[in-house]
C-alpha positions as CSV (number, residue, x, y, z in Angstrom):
1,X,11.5,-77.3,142.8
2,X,10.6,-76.3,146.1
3,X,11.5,-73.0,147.7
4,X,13.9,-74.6,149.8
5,X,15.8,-76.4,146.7
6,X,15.6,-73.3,145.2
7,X,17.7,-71.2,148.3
8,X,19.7,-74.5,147.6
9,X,20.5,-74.7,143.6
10,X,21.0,-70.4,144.2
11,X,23.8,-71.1,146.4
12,X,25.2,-73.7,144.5
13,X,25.1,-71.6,141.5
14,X,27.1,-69.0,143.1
15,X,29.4,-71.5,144.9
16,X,30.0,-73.4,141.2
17,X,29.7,-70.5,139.1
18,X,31.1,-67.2,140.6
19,X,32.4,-67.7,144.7
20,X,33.4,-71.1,145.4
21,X,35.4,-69.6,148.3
22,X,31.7,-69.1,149.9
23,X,31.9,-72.9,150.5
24,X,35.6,-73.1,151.4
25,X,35.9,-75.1,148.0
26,X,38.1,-75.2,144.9
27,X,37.5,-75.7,141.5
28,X,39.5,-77.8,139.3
29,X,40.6,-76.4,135.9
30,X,37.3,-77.3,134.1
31,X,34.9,-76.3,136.8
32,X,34.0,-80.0,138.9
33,X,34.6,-80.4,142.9
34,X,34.2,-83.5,144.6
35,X,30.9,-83.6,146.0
36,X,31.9,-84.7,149.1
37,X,34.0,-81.9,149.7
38,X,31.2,-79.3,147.9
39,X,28.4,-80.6,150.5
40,X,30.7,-80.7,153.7
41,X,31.7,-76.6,152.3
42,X,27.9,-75.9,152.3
43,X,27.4,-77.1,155.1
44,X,30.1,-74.9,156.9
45,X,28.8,-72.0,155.3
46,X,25.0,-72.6,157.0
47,X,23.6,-74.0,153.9
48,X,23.7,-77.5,154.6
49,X,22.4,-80.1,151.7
50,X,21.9,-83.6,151.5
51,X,23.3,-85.9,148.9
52,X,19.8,-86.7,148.2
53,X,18.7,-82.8,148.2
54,X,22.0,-82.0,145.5
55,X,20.3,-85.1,142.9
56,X,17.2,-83.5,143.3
57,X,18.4,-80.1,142.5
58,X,20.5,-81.4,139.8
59,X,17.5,-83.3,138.5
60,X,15.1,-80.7,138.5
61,X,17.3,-77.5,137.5
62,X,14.7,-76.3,134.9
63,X,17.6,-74.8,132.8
64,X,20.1,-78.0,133.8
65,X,22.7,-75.5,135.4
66,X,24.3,-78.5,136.9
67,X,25.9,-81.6,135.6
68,X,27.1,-84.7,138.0
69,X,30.3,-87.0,136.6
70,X,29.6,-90.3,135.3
71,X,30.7,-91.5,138.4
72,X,28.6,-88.8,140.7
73,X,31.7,-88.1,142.3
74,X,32.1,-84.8,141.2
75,X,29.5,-81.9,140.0
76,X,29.9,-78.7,138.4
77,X,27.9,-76.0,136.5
78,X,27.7,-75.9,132.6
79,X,28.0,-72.6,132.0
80,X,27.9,-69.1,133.1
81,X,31.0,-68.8,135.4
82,X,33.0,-65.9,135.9
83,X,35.7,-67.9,137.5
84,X,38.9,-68.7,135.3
85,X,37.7,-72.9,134.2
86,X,38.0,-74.5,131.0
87,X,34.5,-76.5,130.0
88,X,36.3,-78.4,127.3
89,X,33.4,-77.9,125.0
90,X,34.3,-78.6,121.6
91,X,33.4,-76.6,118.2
92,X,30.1,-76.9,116.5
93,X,27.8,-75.6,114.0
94,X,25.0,-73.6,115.4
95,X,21.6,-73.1,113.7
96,X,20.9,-70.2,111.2
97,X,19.1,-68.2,114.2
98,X,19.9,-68.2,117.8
99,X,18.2,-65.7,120.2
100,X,19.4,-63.6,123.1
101,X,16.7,-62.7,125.7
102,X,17.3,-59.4,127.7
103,X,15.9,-56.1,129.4
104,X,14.9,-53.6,127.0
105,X,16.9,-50.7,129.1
106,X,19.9,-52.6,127.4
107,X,19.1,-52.0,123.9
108,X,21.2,-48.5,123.4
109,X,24.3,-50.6,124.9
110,X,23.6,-53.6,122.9
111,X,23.5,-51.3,119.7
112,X,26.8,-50.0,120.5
113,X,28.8,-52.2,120.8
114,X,27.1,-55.6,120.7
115,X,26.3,-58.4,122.7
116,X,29.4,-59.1,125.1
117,X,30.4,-61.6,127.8
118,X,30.7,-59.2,130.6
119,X,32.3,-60.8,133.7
120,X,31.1,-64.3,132.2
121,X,33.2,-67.0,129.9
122,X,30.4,-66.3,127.2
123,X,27.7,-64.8,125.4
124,X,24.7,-67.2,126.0
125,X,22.4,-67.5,123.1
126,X,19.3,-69.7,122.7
127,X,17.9,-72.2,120.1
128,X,14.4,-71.4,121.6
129,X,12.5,-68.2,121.5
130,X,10.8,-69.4,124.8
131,X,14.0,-69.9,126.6
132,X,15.5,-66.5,125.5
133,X,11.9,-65.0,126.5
134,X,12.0,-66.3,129.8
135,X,15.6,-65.7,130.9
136,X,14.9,-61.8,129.7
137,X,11.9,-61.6,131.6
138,X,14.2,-61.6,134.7
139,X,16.0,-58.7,133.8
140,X,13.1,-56.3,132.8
141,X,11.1,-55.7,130.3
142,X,11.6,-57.9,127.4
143,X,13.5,-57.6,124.2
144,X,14.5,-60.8,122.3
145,X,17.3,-60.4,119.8
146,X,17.6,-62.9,116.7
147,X,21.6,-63.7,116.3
148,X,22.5,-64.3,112.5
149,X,24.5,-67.3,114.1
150,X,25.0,-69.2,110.9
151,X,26.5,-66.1,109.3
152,X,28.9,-65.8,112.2
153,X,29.9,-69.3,112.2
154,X,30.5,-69.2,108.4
155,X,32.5,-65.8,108.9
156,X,35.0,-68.2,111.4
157,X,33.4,-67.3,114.6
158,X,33.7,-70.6,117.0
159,X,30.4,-71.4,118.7
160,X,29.9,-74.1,121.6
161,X,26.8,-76.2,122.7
162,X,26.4,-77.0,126.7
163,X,25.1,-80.2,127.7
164,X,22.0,-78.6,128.5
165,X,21.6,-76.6,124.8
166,X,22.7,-73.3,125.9
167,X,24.7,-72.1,122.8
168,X,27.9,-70.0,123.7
169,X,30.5,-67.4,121.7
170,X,32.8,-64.9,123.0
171,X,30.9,-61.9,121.4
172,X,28.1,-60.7,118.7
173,X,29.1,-57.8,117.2
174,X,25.9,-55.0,115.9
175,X,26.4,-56.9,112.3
176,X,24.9,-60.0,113.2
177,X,22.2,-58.8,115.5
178,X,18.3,-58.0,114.3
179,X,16.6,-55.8,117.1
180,X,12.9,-56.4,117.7
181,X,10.9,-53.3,116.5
């Protein structure tokens, strides 16, 4: 993605995940906006996009942040929003191991009390080592934590999968957590 798609998919992002008053837009209950109205809002608020500009971002999102409606009517993000929405995502049965990438400086927290959601819907884990290494990378140095996700899951804690394979639970408590050395 270029570096103009990325000022772009940033925008969107914080439009479909966190501020969609920045566009003048509202979200329905589970997170979609009409495109029409989404790219007439961004365009109000100085970051005009095409239709062909928001397929392309949707297309290219390297973590698939975004996901279009059958119809590609409407568009929203798959996770990560800190605006009241409802996915829908059902129940499922994650793997033994997920893994959580973040900044070493939050280790002491971590240890405390666990991962928690924060201002988000979720706790994002990762089937991938890769993808938890490269989403802690942005916050610091890096620390990968395994999840004991299959214990958790078997202990009656609900897990969900994203369209895009991002795993997500309300919390991981200290228990179910093994810190890198």
């Amino acid at each position: 993605m270029n570096d103009n798609l990325t000022r772009k998919s940033k925008f969107l992002s914080l439009v479909l995940r966190h501020q969609p008053d920045k566009a003048g837009v509202v979200l329905d209950d589970a997170g979609w906006v009409a495109v029409e109205e989404l790219l007439a809002g961004c365009g109000r608020a100085g970051h005009a996009i095409t239709p062909d500009q928001l397929r392309e971002i949707v297309r290219t999102s390297d973590k698939q942040r975004f996901a279009l409606s059958d119809d590609g009517r409407r568009i929203r993000a798959n996770q990560g929003h800190s605006v009241d929405v409802d996915l829908g995502y059902e129940p499922a049965t994650p793997p033994e191991v997920l893994y959580h990438g973040t900044a070493d400086r939050f280790l002491d927290s971590i240890r405390a009390q666990g991962l928690v959601k924060g201002k988000r819907h979720h706790v994002h884990l990762s089937e991938r080592l890769e993808t938890a290494e490269a989403v802690g990378r942005r916050h610091g140095r890096l620390a990968v934590l395994r999840v004991r996700s299959g214990d958790m899951h078997r202990a009656g804690v609900p897990f969900y999968k994203t369209p895009n394979g991002v795993w997500l639970t309300d919390s991981v408590p200290t228990d179910y957590l093994i810190f890198p050395n």
